[in-house]
C-alpha positions as CSV (number, residue, x, y, z in Angstrom):
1,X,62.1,104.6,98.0
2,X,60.8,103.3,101.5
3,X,61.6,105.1,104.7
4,X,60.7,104.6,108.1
5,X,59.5,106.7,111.7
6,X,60.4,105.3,114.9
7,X,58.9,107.0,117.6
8,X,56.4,108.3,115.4
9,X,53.8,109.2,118.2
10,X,56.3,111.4,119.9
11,X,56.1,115.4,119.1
12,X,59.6,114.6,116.9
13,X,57.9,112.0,115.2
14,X,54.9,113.7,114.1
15,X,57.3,116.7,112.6
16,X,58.8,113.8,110.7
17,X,55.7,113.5,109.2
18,X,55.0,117.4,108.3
19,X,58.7,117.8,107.2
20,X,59.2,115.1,104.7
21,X,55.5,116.5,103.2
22,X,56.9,119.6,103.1
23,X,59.6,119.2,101.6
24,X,58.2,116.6,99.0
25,X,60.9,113.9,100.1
26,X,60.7,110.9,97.7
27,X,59.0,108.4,99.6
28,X,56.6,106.0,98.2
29,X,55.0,105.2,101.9
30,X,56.0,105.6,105.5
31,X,56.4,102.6,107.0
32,X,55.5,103.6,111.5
33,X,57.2,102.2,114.1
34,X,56.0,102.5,117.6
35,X,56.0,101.6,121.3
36,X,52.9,98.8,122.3
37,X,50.7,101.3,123.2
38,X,51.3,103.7,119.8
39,X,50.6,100.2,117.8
40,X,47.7,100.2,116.1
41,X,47.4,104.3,115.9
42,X,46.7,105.8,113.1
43,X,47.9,108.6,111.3
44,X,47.8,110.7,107.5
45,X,50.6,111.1,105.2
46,X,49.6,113.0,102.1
47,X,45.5,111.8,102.1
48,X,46.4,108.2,103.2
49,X,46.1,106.6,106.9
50,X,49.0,104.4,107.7
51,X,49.1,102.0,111.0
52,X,51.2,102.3,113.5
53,X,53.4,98.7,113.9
54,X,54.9,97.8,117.3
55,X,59.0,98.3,117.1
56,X,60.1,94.9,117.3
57,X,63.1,92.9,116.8
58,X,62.4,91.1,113.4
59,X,62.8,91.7,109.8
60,X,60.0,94.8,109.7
61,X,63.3,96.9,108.2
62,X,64.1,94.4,105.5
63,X,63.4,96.9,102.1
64,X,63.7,99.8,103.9
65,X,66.2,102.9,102.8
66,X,66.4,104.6,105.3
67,X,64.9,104.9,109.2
68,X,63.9,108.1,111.2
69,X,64.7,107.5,115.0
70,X,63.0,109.3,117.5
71,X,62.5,107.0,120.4
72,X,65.0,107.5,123.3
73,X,68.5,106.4,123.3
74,X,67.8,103.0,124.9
75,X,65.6,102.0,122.0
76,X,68.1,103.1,119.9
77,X,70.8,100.8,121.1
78,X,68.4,97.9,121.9
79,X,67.1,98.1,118.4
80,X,70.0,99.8,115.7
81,X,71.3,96.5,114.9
82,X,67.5,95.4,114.1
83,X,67.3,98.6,111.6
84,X,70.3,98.2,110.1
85,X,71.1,94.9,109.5
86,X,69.1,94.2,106.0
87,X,71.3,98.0,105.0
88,X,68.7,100.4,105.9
89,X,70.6,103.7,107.1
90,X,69.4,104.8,110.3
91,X,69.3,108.2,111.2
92,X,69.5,108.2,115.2
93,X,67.9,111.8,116.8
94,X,69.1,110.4,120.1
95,X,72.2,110.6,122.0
96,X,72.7,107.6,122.0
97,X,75.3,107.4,119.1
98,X,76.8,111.2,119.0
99,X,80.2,110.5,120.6
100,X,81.0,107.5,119.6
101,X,83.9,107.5,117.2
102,X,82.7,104.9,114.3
103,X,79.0,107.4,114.4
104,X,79.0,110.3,111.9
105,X,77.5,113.4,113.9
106,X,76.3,115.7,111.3
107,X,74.7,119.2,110.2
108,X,74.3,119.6,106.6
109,X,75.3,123.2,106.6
110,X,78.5,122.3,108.7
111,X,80.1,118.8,108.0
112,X,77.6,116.8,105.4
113,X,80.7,114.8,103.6
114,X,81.2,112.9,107.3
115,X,77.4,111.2,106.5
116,X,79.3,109.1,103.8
117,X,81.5,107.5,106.2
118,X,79.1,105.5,108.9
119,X,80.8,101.8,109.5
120,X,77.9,100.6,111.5
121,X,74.9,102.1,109.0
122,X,74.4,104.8,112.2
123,X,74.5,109.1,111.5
124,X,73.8,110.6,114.6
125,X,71.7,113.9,114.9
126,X,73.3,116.1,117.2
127,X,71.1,117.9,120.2
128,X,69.2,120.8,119.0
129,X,70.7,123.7,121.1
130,X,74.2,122.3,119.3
131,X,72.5,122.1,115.9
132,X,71.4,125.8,116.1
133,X,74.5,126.9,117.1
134,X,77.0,125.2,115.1
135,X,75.0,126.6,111.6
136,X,75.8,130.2,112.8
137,X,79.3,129.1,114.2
138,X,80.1,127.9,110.7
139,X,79.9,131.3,109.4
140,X,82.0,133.0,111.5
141,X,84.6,130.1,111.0
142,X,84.6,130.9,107.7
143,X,86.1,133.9,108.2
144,X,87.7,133.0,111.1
145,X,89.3,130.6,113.2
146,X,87.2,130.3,116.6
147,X,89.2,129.9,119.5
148,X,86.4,129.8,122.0
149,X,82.6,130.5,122.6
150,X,80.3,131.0,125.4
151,X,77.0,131.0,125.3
152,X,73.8,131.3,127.2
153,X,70.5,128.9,125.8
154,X,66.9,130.3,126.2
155,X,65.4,126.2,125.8
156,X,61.6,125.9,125.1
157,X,59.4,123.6,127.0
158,X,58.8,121.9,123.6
159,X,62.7,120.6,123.9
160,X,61.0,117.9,126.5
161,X,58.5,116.7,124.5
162,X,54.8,117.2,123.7
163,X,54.0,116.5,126.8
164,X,56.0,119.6,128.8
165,X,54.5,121.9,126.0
166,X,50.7,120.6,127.4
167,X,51.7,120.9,130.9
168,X,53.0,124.3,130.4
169,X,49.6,125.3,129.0
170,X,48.2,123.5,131.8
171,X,49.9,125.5,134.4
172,X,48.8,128.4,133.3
173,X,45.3,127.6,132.6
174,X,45.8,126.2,136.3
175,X,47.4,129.4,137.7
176,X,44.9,131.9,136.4
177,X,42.0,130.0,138.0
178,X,43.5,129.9,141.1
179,X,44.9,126.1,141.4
180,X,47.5,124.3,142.2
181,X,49.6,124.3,139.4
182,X,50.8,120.2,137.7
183,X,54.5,119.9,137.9
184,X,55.2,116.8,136.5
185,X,57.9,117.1,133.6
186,X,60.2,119.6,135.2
187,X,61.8,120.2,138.7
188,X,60.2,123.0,139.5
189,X,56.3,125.2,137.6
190,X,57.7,126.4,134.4
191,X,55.0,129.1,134.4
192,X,56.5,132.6,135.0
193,X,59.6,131.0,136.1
194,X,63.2,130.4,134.6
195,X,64.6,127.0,135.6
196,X,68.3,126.9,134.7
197,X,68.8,123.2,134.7
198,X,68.1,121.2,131.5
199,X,69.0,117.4,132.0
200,X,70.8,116.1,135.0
201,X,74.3,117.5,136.6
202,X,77.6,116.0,136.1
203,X,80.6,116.3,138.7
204,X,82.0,119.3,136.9
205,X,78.9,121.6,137.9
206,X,77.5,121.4,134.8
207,X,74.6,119.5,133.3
208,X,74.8,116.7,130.6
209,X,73.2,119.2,127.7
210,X,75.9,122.2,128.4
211,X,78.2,119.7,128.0
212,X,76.6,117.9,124.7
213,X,77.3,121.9,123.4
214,X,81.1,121.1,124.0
215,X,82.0,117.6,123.0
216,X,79.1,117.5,120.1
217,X,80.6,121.4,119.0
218,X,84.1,119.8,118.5
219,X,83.2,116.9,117.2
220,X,80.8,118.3,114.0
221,X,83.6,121.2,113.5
222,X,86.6,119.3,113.8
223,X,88.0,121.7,116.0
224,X,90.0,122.5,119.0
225,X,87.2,124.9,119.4
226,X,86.2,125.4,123.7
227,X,82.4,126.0,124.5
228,X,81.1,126.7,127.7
229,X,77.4,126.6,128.1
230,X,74.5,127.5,130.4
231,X,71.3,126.1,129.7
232,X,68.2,127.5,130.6
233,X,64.4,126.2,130.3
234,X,62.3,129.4,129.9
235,X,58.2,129.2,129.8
236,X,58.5,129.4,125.6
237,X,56.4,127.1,124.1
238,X,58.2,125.9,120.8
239,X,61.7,127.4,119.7
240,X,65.0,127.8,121.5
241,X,66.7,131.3,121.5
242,X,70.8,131.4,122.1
243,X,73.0,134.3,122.7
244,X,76.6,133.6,121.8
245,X,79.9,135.2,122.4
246,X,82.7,134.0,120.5
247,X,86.7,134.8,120.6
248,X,88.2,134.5,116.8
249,X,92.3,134.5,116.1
250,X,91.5,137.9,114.5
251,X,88.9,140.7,115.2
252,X,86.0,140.6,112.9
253,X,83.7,143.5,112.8
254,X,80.4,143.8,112.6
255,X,80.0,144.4,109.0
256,X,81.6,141.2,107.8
257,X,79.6,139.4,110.5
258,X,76.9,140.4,108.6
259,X,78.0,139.5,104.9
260,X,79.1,136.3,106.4
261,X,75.9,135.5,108.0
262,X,74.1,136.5,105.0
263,X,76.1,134.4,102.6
264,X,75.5,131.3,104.8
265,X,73.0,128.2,104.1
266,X,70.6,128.0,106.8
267,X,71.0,131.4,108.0
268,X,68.6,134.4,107.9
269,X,69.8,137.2,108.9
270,X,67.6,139.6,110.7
271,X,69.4,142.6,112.4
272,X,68.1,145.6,112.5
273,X,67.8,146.6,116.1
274,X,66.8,150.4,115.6
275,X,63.9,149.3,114.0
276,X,63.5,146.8,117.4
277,X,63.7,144.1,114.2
278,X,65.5,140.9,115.4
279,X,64.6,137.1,115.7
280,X,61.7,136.0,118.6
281,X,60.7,132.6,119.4
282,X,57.4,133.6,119.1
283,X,57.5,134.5,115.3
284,X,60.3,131.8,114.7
285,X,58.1,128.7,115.6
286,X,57.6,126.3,112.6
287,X,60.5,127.9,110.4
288,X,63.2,126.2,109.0
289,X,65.7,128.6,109.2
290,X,68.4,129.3,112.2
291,X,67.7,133.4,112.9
292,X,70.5,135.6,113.5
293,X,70.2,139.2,115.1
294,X,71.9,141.5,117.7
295,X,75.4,141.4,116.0
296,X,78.1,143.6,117.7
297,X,81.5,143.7,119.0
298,X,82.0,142.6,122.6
299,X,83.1,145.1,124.6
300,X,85.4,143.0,126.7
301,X,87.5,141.3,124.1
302,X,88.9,143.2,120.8
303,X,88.5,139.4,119.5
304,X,84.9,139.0,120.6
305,X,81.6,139.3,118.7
306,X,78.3,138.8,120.2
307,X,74.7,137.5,119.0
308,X,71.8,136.2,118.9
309,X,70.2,133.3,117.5
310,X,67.0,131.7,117.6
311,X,65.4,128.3,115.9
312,X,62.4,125.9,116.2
313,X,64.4,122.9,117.8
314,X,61.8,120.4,117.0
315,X,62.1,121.3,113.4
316,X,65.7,122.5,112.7
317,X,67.1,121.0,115.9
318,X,65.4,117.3,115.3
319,X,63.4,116.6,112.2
320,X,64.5,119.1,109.3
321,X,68.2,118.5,110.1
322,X,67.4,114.5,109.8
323,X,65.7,114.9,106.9
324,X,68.1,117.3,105.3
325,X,70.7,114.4,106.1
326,X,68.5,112.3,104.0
327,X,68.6,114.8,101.1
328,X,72.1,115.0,100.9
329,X,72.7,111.1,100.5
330,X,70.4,111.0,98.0
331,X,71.8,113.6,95.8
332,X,75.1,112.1,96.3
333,X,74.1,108.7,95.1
334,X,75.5,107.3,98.8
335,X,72.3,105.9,100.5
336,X,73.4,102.4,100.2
């Protein structure tokens, strides 16, 4: 089996890497993909250097299974007719693709049977704070229906790229040595700071990922389900954190929260807050698992249950989930 990184350089590209070793994916060689200035680079996949090749539009994809896409959404539509064209199924971590109708969006823990069903040889990837949320969603659903959630996102700088995590490191190195702190990636110095913007605002008040959390939500649940979302970029350096509040058609207690949560693929539960046990980004980082924790009633709803989540975003919200989309076509027999 061949497969393919695009965008290998970037910090989701390089967990490509780590993830399909991991996870012994059956891959005979990585074929890398790259802007000009990645071409040529070098990198290891299990004791072997491959070389970088510059993305081009050409028949580099002819032979290939399947492609990894981690390169921005305008490479992704400049170049997904290039991938797929000799039938190589490209796996898109953009957002390019997520709302269009004819592109599965899919988390394997949620909605994997819509993977089997891509017209145009496209599965999108949904955004990681979505991702992360939808896996716990899925086991309240199961119990029962969800009428509406809010929730509040705790976003590490590693959600822009390896680049914000090395300028929040450099900001602090900067601060304690009494300098002007870089601010390059973000609006305002990350360090000691909350920003609560991620990505641009739309005319509604809210930015462009709150609302991926609505339309991407509906979309991968097939559900009338209503999400409003506040984003926040917090000085974290790898793992996003979520607390949630959901309103189901009937009250669920706390206990079968808990059996649900535990029963779920994807899901460890952690939730023992007298013992100040519960998921942290700081333990979370590199883990595939989404982390569940501070499970209780809401006190304003009799419908309501609040918790807490927390997952590595470049992993679970970008690379694992990809890859785990990979898994499930191939023990389906449906990667062609």
């Amino acid at each position: 089996m061949k497969a393919a990184i695009v965008g290998v350089s970037g910090a989701v590209g390089q967990e490509f890497l780590r993830v399909l070793d991991e996870r012994n994916f059956p891959i005979d060689e990585p074929a890398l993909f790259g802007s000009s200035r990645s071409a040529g680079s070098e990198y290891t996949f299990r004791g072997k250097k491959y070389i970088v090749k510059e993305l081009k539009h050409n028949d580099d994809f002819k032979g290939i299974d399947i492609a990894f896409v981690s390169a921005g959404g305008g490479t992704s539509k400049d170049f997904a007719e290039t991938i797929t064209k000799y039938g190589t199924v490209m796996i898109d971590n953009s957002s390019a693709f997520r709302m269009e109708d004819d592109v599965p969006l899919v988390v394997p823990e949620v909605n994997p049977k819509d993977a089997l069903n891509r017209p145009h040889g496209i599965i999108a990837n949904p955004n990681c704070t979505t991702i992360q949320m939808v896996v716990a969603l899925k086991a309240i659903e199961n119990v029962s229906h969800i009428k509406k959630v809010h929730v509040s996102t705790y976003q590490a700088s590693s959600g822009a790229g390896a680049s914000a995590m090395a300028e929040l490191k450099k900001q602090y190195e900067q601060l304690i040595n009494g300098e002007e702190p870089t601010v390059e990636k973000f609006a305002y110095q990350l360090a000691y700071n909350l920003i609560p913007q991620v990505d641009v605002f739309t005319d509604n008040g809210y930015t462009k990922e709150e609302m991926k959390m609505y339309h991407e939500t509906r979309k991968i649940m097939h559900s009338d389900i209503e999400v409003s979302a506040t984003c926040v970029r917090v000085p974290v350096m790898r793992a996003h954190s979520e607390v949630t509040w959901v309103e189901t058609e009937r009250p669920i207690s706390v206990e079968e929260a808990r059996e649900a949560f535990s029963k779920t693929e994807g899901i460890v539960l952690q939730d023992n807050p007298e013992n100040k046990d519960y998921p942290m980004p700081l333990f979370v980082a590199d883990k595939d698992p989404v982390y569940v924790g501070r499970i209780r009633k809401d006190l304003s709803n009799p419908n309501g249950l609040t918790f807490w989540t927390v997952s590595d975003q470049i992993k679970k919200g970008a690379a694992l989930n990809a890859v785990q989309i990979a898994e499930y076509l191939i023990k389906v027999g449906n990667l062609k």
